[in-house]
RODO-2510 file (C-alpha; in nm, 4 decimals, decimal comma):
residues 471
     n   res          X          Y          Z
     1     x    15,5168     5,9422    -4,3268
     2     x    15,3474     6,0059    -4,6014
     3     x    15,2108     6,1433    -4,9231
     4     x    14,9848     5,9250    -5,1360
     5     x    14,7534     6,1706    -5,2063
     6     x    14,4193     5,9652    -5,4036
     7     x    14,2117     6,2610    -5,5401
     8     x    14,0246     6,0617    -5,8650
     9     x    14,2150     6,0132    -6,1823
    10     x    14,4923     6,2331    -6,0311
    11     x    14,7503     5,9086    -5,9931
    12     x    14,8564     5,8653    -6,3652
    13     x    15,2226     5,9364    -6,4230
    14     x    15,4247     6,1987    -6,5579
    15     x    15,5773     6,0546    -6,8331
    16     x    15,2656     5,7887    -6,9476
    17     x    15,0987     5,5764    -6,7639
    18     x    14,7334     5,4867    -6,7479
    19     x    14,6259     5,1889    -6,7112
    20     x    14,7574     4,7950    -6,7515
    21     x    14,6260     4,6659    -7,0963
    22     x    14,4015     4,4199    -6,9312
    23     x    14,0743     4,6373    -6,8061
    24     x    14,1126     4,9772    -6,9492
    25     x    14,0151     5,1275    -6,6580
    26     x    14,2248     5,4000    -6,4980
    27     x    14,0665     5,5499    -6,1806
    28     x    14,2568     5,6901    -5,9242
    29     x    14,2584     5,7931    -5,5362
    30     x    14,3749     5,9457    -5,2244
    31     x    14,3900     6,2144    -4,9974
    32     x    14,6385     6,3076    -4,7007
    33     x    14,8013     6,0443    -4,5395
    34     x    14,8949     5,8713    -4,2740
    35     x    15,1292     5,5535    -4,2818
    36     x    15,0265     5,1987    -4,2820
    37     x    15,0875     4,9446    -3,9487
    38     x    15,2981     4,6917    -4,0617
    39     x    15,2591     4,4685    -3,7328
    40     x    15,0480     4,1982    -3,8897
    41     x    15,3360     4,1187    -4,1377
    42     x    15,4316     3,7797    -4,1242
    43     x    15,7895     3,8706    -4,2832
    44     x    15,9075     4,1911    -4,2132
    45     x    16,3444     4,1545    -4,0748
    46     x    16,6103     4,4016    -4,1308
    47     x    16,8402     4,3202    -4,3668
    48     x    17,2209     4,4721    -4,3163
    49     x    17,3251     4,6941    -4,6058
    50     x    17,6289     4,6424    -4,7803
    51     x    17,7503     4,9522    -5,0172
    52     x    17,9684     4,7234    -5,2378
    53     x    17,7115     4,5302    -5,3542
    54     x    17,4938     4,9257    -5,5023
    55     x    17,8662     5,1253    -5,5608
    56     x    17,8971     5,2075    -5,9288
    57     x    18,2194     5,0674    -5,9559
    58     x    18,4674     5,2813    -6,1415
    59     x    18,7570     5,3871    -5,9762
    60     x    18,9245     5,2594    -5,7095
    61     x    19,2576     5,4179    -5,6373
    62     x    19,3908     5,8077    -5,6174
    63     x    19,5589     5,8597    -5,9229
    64     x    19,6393     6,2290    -5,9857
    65     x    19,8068     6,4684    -5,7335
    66     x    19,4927     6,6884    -5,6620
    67     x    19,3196     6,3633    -5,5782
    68     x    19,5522     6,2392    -5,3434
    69     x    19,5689     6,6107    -5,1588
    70     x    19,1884     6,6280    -5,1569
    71     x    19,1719     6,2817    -4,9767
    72     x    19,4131     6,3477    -4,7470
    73     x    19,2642     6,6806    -4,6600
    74     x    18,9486     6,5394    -4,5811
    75     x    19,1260     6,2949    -4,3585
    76     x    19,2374     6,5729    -4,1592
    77     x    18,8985     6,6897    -4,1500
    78     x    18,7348     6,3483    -4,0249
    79     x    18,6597     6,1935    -3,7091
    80     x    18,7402     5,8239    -3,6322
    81     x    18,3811     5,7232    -3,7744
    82     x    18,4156     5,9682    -4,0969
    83     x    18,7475     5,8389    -4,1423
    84     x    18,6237     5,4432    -4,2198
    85     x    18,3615     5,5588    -4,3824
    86     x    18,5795     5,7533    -4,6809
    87     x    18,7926     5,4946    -4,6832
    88     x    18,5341     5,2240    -4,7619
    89     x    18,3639     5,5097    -5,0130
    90     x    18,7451     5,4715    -5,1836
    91     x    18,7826     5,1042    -5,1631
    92     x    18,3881     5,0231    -5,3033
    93     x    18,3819     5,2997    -5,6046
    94     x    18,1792     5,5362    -5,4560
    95     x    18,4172     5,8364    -5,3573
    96     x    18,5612     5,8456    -5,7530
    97     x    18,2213     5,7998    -5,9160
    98     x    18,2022     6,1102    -6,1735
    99     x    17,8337     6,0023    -6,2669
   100     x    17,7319     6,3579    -6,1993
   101     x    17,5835     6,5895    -6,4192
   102     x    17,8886     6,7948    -6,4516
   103     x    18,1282     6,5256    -6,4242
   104     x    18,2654     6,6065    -6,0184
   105     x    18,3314     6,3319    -5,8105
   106     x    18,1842     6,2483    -5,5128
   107     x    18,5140     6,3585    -5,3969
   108     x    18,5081     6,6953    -5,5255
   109     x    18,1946     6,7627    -5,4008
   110     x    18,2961     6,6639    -5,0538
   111     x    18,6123     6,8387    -5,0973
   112     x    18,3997     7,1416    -5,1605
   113     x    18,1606     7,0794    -4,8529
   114     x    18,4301     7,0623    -4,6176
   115     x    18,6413     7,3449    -4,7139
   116     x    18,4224     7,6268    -4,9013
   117     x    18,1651     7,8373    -4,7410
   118     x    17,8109     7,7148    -4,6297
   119     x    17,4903     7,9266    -4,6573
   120     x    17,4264     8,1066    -4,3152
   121     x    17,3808     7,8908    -3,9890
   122     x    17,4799     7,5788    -4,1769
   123     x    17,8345     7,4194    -4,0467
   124     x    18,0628     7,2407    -4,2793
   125     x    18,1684     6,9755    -4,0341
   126     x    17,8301     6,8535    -4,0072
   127     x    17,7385     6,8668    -4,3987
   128     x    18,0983     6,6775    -4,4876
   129     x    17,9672     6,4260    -4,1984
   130     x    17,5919     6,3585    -4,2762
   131     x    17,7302     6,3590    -4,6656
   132     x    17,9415     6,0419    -4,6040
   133     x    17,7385     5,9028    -4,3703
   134     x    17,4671     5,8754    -4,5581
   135     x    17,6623     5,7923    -4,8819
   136     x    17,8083     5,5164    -4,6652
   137     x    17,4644     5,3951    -4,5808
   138     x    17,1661     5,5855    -4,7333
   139     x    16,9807     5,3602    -4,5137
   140     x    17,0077     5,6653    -4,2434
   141     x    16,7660     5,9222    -4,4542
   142     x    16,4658     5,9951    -4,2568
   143     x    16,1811     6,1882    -4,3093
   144     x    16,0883     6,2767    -3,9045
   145     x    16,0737     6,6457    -3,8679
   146     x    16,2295     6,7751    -3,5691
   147     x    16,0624     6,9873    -3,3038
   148     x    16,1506     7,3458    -3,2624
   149     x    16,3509     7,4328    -2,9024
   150     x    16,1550     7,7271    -2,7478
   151     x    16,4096     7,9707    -2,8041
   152     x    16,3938     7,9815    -3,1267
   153     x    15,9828     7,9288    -3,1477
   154     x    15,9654     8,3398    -3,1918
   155     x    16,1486     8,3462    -3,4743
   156     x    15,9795     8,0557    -3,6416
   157     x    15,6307     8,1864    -3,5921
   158     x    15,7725     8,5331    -3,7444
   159     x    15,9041     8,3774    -4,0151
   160     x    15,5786     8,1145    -4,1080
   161     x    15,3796     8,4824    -4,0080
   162     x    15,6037     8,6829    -4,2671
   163     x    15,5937     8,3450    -4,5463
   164     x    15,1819     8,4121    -4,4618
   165     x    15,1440     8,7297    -4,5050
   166     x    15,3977     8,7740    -4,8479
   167     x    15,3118     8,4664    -5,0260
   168     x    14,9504     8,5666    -5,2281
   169     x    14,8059     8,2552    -5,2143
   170     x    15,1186     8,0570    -5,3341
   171     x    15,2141     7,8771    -5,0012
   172     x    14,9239     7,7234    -4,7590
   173     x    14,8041     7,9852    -4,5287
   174     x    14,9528     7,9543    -4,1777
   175     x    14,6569     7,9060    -3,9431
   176     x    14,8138     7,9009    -3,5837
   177     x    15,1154     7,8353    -3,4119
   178     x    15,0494     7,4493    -3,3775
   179     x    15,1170     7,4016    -3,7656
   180     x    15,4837     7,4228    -3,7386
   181     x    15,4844     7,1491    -3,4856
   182     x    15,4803     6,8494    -3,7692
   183     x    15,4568     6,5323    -3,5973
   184     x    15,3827     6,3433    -3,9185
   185     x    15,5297     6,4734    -4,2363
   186     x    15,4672     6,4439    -4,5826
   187     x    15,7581     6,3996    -4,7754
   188     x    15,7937     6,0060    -4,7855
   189     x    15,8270     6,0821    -5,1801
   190     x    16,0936     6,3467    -5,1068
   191     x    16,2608     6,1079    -4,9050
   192     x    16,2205     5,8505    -5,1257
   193     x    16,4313     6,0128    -5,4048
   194     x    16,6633     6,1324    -5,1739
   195     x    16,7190     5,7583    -5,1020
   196     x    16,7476     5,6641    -5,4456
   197     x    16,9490     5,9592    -5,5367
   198     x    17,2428     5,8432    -5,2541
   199     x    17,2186     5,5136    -5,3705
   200     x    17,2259     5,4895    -5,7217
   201     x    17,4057     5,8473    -5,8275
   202     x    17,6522     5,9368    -5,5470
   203     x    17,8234     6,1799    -5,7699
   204     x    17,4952     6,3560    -5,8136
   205     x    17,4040     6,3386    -5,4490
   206     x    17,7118     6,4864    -5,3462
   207     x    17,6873     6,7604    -5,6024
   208     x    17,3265     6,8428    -5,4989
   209     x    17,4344     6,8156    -5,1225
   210     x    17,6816     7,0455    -5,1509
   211     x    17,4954     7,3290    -5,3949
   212     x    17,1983     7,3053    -5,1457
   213     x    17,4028     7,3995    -4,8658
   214     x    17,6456     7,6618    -5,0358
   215     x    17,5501     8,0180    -5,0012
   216     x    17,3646     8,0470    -5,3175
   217     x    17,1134     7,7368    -5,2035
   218     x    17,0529     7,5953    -5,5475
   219     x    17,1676     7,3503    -5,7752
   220     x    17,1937     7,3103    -6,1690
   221     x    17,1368     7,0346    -6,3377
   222     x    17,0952     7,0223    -6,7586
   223     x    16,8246     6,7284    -6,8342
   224     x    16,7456     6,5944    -7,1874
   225     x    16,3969     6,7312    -7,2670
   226     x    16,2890     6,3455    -7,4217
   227     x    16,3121     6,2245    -7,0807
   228     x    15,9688     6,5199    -7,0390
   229     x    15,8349     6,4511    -7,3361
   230     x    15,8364     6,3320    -7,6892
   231     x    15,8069     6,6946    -7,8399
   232     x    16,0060     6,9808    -7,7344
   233     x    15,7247     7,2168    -7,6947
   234     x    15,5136     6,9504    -7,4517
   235     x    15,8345     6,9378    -7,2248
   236     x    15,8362     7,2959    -7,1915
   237     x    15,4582     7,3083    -7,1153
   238     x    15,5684     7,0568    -6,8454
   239     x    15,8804     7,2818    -6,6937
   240     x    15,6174     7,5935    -6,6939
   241     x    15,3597     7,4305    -6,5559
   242     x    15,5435     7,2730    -6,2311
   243     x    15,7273     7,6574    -6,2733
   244     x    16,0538     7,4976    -6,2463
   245     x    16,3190     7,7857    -6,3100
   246     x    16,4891     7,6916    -6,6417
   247     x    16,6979     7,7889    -6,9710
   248     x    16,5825     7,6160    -7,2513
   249     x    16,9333     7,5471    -7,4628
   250     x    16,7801     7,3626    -7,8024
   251     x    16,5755     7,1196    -7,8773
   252     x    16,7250     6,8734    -7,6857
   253     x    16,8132     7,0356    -7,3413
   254     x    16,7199     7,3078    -7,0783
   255     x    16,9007     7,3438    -6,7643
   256     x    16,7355     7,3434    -6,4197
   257     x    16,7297     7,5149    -6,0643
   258     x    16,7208     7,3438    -5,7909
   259     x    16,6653     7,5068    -5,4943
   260     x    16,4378     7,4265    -5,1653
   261     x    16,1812     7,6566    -5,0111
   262     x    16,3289     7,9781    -4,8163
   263     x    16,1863     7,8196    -4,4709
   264     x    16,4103     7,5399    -4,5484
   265     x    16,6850     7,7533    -4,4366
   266     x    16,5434     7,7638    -4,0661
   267     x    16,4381     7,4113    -4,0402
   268     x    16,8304     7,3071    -4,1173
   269     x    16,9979     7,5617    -3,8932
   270     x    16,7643     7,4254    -3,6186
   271     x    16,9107     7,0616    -3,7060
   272     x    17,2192     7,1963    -3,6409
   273     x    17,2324     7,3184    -3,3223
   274     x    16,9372     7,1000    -3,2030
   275     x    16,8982     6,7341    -3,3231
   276     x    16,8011     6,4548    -3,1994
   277     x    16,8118     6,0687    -3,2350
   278     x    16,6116     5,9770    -3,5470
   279     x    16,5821     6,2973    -3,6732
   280     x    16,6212     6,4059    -4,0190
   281     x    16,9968     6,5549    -4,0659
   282     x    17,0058     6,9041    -4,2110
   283     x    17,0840     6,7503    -4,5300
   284     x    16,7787     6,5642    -4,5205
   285     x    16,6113     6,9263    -4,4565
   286     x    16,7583     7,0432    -4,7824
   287     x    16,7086     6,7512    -4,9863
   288     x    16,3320     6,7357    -4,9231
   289     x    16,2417     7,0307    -4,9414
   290     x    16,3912     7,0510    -5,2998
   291     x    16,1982     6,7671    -5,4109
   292     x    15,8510     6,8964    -5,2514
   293     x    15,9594     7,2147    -5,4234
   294     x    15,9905     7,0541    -5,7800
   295     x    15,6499     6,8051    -5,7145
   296     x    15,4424     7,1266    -5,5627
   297     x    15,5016     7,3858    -5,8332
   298     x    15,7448     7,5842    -5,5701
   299     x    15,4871     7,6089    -5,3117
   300     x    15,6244     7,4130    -5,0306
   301     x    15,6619     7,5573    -4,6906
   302     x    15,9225     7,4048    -4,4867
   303     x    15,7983     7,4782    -4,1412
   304     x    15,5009     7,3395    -4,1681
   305     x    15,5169     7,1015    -4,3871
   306     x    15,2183     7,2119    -4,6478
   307     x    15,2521     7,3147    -4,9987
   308     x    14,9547     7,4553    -5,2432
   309     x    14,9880     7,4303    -5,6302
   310     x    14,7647     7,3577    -5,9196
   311     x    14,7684     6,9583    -5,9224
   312     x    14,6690     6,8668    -5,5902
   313     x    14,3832     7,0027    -5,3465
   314     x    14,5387     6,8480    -5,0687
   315     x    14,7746     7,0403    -4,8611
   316     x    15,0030     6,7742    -4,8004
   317     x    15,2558     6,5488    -4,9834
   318     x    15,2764     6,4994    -5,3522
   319     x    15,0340     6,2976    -5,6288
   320     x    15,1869     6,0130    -5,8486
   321     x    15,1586     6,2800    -6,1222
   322     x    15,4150     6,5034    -5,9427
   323     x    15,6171     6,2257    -5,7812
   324     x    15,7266     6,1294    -6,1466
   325     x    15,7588     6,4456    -6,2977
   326     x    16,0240     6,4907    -5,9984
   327     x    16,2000     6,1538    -6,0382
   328     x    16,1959     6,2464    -6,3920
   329     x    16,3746     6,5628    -6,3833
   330     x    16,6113     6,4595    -6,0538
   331     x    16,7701     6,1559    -6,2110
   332     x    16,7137     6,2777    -6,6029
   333     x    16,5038     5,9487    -6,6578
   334     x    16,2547     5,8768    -6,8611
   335     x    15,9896     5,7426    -6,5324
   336     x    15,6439     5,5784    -6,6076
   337     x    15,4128     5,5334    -6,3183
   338     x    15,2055     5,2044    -6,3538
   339     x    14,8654     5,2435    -6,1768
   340     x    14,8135     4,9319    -6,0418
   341     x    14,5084     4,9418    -5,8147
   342     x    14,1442     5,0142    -5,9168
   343     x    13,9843     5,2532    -5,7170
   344     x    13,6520     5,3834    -5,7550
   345     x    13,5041     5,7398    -5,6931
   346     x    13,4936     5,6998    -5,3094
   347     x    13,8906     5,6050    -5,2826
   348     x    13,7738     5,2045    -5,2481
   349     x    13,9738     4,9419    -5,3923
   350     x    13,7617     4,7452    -5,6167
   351     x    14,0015     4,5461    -5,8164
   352     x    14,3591     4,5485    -5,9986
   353     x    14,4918     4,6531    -6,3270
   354     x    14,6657     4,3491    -6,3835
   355     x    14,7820     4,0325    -6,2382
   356     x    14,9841     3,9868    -5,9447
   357     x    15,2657     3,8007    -6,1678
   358     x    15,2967     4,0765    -6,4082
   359     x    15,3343     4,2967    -6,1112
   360     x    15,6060     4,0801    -5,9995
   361     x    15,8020     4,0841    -6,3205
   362     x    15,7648     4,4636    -6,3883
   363     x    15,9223     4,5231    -6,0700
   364     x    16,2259     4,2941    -6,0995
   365     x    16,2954     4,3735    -6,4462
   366     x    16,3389     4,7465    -6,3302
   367     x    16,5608     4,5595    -6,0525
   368     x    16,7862     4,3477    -6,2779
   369     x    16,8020     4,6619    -6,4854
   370     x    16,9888     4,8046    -6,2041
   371     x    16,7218     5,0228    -6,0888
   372     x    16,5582     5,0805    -5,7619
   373     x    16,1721     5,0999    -5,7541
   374     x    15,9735     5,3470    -5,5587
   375     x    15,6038     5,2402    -5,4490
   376     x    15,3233     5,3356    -5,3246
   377     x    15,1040     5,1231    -5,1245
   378     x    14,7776     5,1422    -4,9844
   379     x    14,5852     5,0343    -4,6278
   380     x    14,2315     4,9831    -4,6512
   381     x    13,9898     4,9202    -4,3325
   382     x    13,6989     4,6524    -4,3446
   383     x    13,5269     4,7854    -4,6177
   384     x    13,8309     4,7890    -4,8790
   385     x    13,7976     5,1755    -4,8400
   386     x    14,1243     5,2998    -4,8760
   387     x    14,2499     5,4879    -4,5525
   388     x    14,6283     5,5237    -4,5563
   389     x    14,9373     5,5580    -4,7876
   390     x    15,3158     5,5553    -4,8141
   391     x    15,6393     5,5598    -5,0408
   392     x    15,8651     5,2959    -4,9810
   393     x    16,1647     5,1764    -5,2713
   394     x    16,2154     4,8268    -5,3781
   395     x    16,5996     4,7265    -5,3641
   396     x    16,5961     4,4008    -5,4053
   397     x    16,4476     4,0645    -5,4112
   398     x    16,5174     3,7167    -5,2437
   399     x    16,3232     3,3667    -5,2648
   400     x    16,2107     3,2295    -4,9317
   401     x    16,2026     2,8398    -4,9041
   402     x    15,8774     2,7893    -5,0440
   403     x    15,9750     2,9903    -5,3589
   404     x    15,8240     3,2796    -5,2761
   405     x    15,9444     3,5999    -5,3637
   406     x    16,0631     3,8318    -5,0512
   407     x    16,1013     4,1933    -5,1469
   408     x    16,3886     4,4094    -4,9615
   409     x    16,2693     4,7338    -4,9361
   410     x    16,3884     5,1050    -4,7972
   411     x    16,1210     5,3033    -4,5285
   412     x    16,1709     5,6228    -4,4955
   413     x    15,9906     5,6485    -4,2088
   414     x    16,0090     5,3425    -3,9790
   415     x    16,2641     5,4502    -3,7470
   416     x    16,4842     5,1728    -3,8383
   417     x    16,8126     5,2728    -4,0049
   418     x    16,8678     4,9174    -4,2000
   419     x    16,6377     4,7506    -4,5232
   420     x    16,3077     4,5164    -4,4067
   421     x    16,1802     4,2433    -4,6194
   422     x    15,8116     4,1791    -4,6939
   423     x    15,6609     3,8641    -4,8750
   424     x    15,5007     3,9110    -5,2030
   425     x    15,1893     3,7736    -5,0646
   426     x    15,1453     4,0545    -4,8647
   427     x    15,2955     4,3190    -5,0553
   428     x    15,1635     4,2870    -5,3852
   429     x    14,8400     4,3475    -5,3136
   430     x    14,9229     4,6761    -5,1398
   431     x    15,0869     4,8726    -5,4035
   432     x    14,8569     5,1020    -5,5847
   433     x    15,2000     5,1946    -5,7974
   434     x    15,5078     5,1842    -5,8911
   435     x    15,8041     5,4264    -6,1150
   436     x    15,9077     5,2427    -6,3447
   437     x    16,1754     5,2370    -6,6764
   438     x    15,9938     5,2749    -6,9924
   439     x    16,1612     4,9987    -7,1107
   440     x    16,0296     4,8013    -6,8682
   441     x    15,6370     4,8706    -6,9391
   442     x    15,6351     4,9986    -7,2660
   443     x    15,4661     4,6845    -7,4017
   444     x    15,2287     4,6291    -7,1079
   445     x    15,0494     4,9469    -7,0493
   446     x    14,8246     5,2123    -7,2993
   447     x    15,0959     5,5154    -7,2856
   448     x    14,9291     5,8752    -7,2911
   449     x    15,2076     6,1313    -7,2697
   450     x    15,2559     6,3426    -6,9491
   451     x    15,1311     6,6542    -7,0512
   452     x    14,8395     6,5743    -7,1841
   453     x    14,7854     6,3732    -6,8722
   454     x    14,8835     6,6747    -6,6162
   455     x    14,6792     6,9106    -6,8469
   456     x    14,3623     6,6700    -6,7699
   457     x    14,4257     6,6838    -6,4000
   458     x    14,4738     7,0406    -6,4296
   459     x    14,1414     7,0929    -6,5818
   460     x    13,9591     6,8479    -6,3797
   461     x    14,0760     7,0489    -6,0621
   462     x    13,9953     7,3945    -6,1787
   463     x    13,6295     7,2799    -6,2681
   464     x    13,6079     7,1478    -5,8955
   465     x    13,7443     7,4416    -5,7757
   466     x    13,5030     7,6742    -5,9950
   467     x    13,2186     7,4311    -5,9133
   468     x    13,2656     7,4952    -5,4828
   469     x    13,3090     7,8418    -5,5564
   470     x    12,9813     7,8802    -5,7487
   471     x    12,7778     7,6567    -5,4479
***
């Protein structure tokens, strides 16, 4: 569920955002939380998912000889279920996309899943199968934790013990056995990107799927350092200060590491061996906890779900400020998070940036750009006090009858494997914000670059801190 974290002025963006042109005003909100009922939706239906219509299309056919011996090998390799699935991966584009940051294929990556060495309790057969599966239908990522057997509870509550005792303040101390049972997690942003990762870069998915679960558990990926920032020396304040392990090249480009949190090890082995409808895949265990990695300045603790860092003095999910810095550095994209809500000092929702039709039109101009659009809403109780938040991602739109807009989204964390459609009318005036193409904004909204931005924050919560220490 759920990571909208509203601490004040701490949901600006990572690269830009303040505030929509119209008021000036750029407050900001939350704390841990908890996900919004949808029950009172008037328009909320599952929509089926078709992979042609999101495939990059490129290729189409095998064409060279180690192609054509890679696919058939994986054939081998498949069940009945695997076996359609790679063949509609072939037929829609997908399984010969090279949009990866090294130029593999989807193909070679899964090649490499399949038939090279995993890290330690991981199983190839079940990484080449969640792979394609969820490359077939990213609809299938999840963010419910699983619960830990009892035979293995010992060695988790060593582990989280050990993590405890080792980490000097850079993970969330563990406070009793009950905080490895996570009934409600926190990576809905995690999730999220995992989502739009499968969906828009399969290449890249595939490629981070399968250096996640190889032995070394880490992935490299070279990003443009303009997608950070406009100078080179304000990117690399950025990359330090989320302590990202990097190499800066030039100017122009430093390559990344990738890797999740050493817990995350234990969380997927116990996938594995031990998972149940609904539950997150050990992929999903990898993916997220890379993300939360990135977003928490590598202080996220898979087992039970908490992270630290210097941006956020909650101790679970991410802020907007680290949600963008990660989609920033995941997909190499230049991301601006719009602030949309106002929100005062007590987290209450006093107004809106802008109008709901500018809303609207950001959103499906980052749509017809061929973008998806990750959100974050808001639930507020009688008083318009905000109480709950969640990232979902925008896929598409439709109009209803009456001309209104119906937005088909992706949830994370419904329990429903399949897209589900809400009106504007009642979505709009949920989202607090939205990640969004610079192109797309760069005329609507007062842009103050990133750094400066996450060096405000930074500030702002090391005078809090030094304030409750001196009371």
């Amino acid at each position: 569920m759920y990571s909208l974290n509203i601490n004040t002025r701490q949901y600006n963006n990572y690269n830009t955002v303040k505030s929509v042109k119209t008021t000036g005003v750029d407050k900001n909100e939350h704390g841990t939380e908890t996900k919004p009922s949808f029950t009172s939706n008037p328009i909320m239906s599952q929509v089926p998912y078709n992979a042609a219509l999101t495939a990059s299309r490129f290729r189409t056919e095998l064409s060279s000889k180690d192609e054509k011996n890679k696919y058939n090998e994986l054939i081998k390799l498949a069940d009945k279920d695997t076996k359609k699935q790679l063949n509609t991966l072939l037929k829609t584009g997908i399984l010969l996309n090279a949009d990866s940051n090294d130029n593999s294929t989807t193909l070679d990556n899964l090649y490499k899943i399949a038939t090279t060495q995993r890290a330690q309790g991981l199983s190839n057969a079940n990484l080449f199968k969640d792979t394609v599966a969820t490359l077939a239908d990213p609809h299938i990522i999840t963010q419910q934790f699983g619960n830990i057997p009892d035979k293995y509870r010992a060695q988790v509550e060593a582990a989280e013990n050990q993590t405890k005792n080792t980490s000097s303040g850079q993970v969330p101390a563990f406070s009793g056995t009950s905080d490895i049972d996570v009934e409600h997690s926190g990576t809905c942003v995690a999730s999220s990107i995992e989502f739009n990762l499968a969906d828009k870069h399969p290449a890249e998915f595939a490629r981070f799927a399968e250096g996640l679960s190889s032995p070394e558990m880490s992935v490299k990926k070279t990003i443009k350092m303009s997608n950070l920032a406009d100078n080179t020396l304000d990117a690399i304040w950025l990359l330090n200060a989320f302590e990202i392990p990097y190499e800066a090249h030039d100017f122009d480009r430093a390559t990344l590491t990738f890797a999740p949190d050493k817990n995350a090890i234990i969380r997927a082995f116990i996938q594995t061996v031990d998972k149940d409808k609904l539950e997150r895949s050990p992929l999903d265990v990898l993916m997220q906890s890379t993300f939360m990695q990135v977003g928490s300045q590598q202080s996220y603790d898979s087992l039970t779900d908490k992270r630290a860092g210097k941006f956020n003095q909650n101790d679970k999910g991410l802020i907007e400020f680290e949600k963008t810095f990660t989609e920033s550095v995941v997909e190499d994209k230049n991301k601006i998070s719009v602030t949309y809500q106002t929100v005062d000092e007590n987290a209450r929702l006093v107004g809106y940036e802008t109008s709901f039709d500018t809303m609207k039109k950001q959103i499906t101009d980052a749509l017809n750009l061929g973008e998806n659009v990750i959100i974050g809403y808001t639930q507020v109780d009688n008083n318009n006090t905000i109480i709950n938040g969640h990232e979902i991602t925008v896929i598409g739109t439709k109009t209803d009858k009456n001309g209104k807009m119906i937005f088909i989204c992706n949830d994370t964390d419904d329990n429903v494997s399949k897209p589900i459609e809400y009106s504007e009318d009642y979505l709009l005036p949920k989202i607090h914000h939205a990640a969004l193409p610079q192109s797309v904004v760069a005329n609507d909204v007062n842009l103050v670059e990133n750094w400066v931005e996450g060096l405000k924050t930074y500030k702002e919560l090391k005078n809090q801190s030094q304030m409750k220490q001196a009371a």
